[in-house]
Wavefront OBJ file of the C-alpha trace (Angstrom):
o trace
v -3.341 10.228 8.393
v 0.521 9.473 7.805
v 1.652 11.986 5.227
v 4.080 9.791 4.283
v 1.237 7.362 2.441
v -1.158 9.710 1.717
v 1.011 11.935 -0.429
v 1.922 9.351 -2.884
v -1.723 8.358 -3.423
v -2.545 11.737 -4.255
v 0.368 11.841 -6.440
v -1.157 8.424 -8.339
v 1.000 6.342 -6.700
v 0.826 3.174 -4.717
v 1.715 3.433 -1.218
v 2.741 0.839 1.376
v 2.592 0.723 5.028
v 2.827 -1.390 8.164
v -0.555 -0.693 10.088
v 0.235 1.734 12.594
v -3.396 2.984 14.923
v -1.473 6.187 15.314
v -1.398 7.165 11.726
v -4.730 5.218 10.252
v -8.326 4.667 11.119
v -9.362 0.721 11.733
v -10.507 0.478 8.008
v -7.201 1.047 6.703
v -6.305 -2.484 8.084
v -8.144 -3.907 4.610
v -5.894 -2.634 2.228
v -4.025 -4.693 0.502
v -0.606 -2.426 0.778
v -1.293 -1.966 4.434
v 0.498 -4.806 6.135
v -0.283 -5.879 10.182
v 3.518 -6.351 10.194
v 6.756 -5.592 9.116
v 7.724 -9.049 8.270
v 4.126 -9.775 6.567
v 5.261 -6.735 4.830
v 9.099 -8.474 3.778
v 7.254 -11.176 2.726
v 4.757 -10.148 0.043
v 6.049 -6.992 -0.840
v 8.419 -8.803 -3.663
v 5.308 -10.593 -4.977
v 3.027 -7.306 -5.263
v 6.092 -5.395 -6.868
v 6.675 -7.531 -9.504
v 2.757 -7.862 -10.306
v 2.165 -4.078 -10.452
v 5.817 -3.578 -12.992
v 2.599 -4.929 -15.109
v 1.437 -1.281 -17.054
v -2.650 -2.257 -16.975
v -2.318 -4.026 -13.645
v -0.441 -1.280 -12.180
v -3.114 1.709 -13.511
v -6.002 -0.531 -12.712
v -5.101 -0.746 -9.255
v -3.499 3.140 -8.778
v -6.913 3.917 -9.626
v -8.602 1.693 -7.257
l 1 2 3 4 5 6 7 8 9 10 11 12 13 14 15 16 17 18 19 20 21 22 23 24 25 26 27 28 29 30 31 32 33 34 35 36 37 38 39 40 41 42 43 44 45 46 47 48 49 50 51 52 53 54 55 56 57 58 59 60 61 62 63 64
């Protein structure tokens, strides 16, 4: 497991990655901040940000 994105889960954060087979098992690809691309990433990254500056949202899905 990238170190990288695990560290900031266990520090209650969200992490986001591109989907990399080198760093994360096959059932990693259903996350919803694990993108199958960088530009997939670009592209809804701005969306999720601005739904998690939401307080409840964000804790509800940190917690997830």
């Amino acid at each position: 497991m990238d170190g990288y994105f695990v560290e900031t889960i266990f520090s209650g954060g969200i992490s986001f990655a591109v989907y990399n087979d080198h760093f994360f098992p096959d059932e990693f690809k259903q996350l919803p901040t694990v993108f199958e691309s960088y530009q997939e990433m670009e592209l809804a990254l701005p969306t999720m940000l601005e739904q998690l500056d939401d307080e409840p949202i964000y804790s509800n899905f940190a917690s997830s």
